[in-house]
C-alpha positions in Angstrom: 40.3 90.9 -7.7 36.3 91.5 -7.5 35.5 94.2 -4.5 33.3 92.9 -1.7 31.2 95.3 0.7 32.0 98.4 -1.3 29.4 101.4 -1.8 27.7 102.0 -4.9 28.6 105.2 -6.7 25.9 107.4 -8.3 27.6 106.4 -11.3 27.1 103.2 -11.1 23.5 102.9 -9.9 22.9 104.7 -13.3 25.0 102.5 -15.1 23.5 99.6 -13.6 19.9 100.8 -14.5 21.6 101.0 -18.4 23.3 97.8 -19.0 21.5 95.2 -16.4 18.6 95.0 -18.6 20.2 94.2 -22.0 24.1 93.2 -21.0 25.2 89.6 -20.2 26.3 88.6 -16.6 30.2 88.2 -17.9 30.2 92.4 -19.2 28.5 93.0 -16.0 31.1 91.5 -13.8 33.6 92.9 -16.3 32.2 96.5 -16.2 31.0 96.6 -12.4 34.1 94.2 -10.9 32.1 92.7 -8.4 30.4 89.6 -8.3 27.1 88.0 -10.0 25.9 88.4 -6.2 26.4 91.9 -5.2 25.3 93.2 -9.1 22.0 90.8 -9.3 21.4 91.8 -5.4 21.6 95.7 -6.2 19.4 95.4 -9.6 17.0 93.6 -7.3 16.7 96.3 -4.2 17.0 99.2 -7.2 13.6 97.0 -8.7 15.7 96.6 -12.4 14.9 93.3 -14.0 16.5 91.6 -17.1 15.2 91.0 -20.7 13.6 87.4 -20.4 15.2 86.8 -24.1 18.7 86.7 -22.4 17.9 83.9 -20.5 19.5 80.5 -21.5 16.6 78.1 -22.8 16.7 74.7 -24.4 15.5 74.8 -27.9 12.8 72.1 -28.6 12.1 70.8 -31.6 8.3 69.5 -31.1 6.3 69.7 -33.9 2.4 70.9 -32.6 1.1 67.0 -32.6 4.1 66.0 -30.1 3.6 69.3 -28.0 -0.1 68.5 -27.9 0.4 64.7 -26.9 3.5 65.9 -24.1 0.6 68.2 -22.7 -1.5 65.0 -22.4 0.8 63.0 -20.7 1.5 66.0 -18.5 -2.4 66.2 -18.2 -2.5 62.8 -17.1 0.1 61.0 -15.5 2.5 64.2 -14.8 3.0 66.6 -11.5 3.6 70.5 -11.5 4.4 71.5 -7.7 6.6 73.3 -5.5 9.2 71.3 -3.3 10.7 72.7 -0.3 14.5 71.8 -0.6 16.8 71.2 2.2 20.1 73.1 1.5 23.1 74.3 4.2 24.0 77.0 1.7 20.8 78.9 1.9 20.0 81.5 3.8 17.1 80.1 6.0 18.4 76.0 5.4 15.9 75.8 2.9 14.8 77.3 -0.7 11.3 76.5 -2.4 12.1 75.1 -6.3 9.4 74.9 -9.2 9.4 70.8 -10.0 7.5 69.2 -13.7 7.7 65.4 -13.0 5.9 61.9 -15.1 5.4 59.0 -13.3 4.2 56.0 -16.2 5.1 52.3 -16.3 6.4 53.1 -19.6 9.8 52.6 -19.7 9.4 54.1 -23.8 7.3 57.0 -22.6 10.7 57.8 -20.0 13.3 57.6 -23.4 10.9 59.7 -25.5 10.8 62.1 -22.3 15.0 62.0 -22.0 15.4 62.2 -25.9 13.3 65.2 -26.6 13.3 66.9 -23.5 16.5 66.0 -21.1 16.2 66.1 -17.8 16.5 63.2 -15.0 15.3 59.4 -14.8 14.9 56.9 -12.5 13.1 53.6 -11.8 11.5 52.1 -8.7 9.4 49.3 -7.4 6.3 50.4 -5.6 5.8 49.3 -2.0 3.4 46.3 -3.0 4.9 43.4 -4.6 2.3 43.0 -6.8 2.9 46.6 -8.6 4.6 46.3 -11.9 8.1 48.4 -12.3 7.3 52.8 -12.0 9.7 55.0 -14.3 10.5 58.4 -12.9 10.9 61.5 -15.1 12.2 65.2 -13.5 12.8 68.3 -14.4 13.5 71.2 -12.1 16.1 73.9 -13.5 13.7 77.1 -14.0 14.5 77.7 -17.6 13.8 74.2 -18.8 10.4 74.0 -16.7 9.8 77.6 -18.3 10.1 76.6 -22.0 8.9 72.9 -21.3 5.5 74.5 -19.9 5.7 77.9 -22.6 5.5 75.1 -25.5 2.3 72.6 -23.9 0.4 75.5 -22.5 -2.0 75.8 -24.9 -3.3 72.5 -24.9 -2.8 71.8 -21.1 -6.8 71.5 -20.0 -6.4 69.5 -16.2 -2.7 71.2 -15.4 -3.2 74.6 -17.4 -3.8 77.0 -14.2 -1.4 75.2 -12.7 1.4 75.7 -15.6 0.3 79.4 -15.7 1.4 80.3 -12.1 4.4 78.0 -12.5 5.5 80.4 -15.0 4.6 83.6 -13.8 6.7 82.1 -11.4 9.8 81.7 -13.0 9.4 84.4 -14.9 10.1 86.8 -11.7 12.3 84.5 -10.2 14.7 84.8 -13.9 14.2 88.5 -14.1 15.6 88.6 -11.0 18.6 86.5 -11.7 18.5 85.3 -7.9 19.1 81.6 -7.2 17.3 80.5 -4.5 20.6 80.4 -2.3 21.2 83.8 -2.6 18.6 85.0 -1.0 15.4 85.5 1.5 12.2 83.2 1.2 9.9 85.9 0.0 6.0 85.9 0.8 5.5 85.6 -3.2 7.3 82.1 -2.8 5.0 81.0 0.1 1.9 82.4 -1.9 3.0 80.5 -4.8 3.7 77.0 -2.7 0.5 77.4 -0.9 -1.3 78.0 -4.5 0.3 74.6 -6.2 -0.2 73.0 -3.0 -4.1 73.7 -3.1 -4.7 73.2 -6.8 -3.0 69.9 -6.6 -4.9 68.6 -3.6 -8.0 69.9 -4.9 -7.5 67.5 -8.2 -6.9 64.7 -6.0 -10.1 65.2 -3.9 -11.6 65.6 -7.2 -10.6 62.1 -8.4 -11.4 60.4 -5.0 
C-alpha cells in the first residue's frame, strides 16, 4: 500500500533530486511508494523538473510540404486559445487547458486532420439556415498540441507568436508533470490566458 501524508526523509529529497529528472513515473512510485501526486507535488515545491524527452508524444509522419500546408490551414481557418474548463475535481472548480481547433466546411480537410493527426470531430449547422454544414476539429491533450505546434512552427506567419507561448506553455506545465486537477491556478496560467486572449482578439479587430 502507497503512504499518504508521510514526511520526506533527507534521503529521499536527494533521491528525488537524482531520479525525477531521468526515471519514469512507474520506478518512481516503485522506488518512493507513494503516489504520482505526492512525488510530482514534492519535485514541484523542491523546483526539480523532468527531461521533456520522457514525455509521451505522437510521432507524425508529415513530410515538410504537409507540415507547411497544416500551418496554413492553422494560419487560416484554425484557433490556438486557452479555455477555462469547468471541473468538480479541481481544486478551485475550474482548470485553464491549452486548445488547437479548425473550423472548414470541408468535410475532406476534417478526415485528412483525424488521419494524420488524431484528435476529436464533430459537425454542426450554423445558426442561419442559409449556412452550409461546419466540421469541427480539436485537439487539447498538452503533448499532442506540443508536437502538433513543434512541427508547423516554422512556417506559422498569422498564429506563430501565438504557437510560441502555447508551447512555452506546455512545456512548464509537462516538466511539471501536474494535471491541471492537481493543483492551484497559478498567476503564469492567468498571464498566459490573458496573453492568448489579447492576441486573438487583436486578430479579429484586425480583420474587422
Amino acid at each position: 500500500m502507497q503512504r499518504t501524508g508521510k514526511w520526506w526523509t533527507s534521503e529521499e529529497k536527494q533521491t528525488l533530486k537524482i531520479m525525477y529528472p531521468k526515471e519514469p513515473r512507474e520506478k518512481l512510485i516503485a522506488t518512493f511508494q507513494r503516489s504520482w501526486k505526492s512525488i510530482s507535488g514534492k519535485a514541484q515545491v523542491m523546483g526539480i523538473k523532468r527531461e521533456l524527452s520522457l514525455l509521451k508524444s505522437p510521432h507524425l509522419s508529415l513530410t515538410e510540404s504537409e507540415k507547411a500546408y497544416l500551418a496554413g490551414i492553422i494560419d487560416g481557418e484554425g484557433s490556438i486559445y486557452m479555455g477555462v474548463n469547468r471541473h468538480p475535481r479541481a481544486t478551485l472548480g475550474f482548470c485553464y487547458e491549452i486548445h488547437l481547433e479548425i473550423t472548414n466546411t470541408d468535410k475532406k480537410l476534417i478526415e485528412w486532420l483525424m488521419n494524420k493527426l488524431g484528435g476529436r470531430n464533430v459537425s454542426w449547422r450554423p445558426k442561419r439556415c442559409d449556412r452550409s454544414l461546419c466540421y469541427y476539429w480539436a485537439m487539447a491533450k498538452l503533448e499532442d498540441v506540443y508536437t502538433v505546434l513543434k512541427e508547423v512552427y516554422p512556417y506559422l506567419i498569422l498564429k506563430r507568436e501565438r504557437a510560441e507561448v502555447a508551447m512555452n506553455y506546455i512545456q512548464k506545465r509537462l516538466q511539471l508533470m501536474a494535471t491541471p486537477l492537481q493543483r492551484d491556478v497559478s498567476k503564469f496560467d492567468v498571464h498566459v490566458y490573458e496573453k492568448l486572449k489579447y492576441l486573438n482578439r487583436k486578430m479579429r479587430n484586425q480583420n474587422v
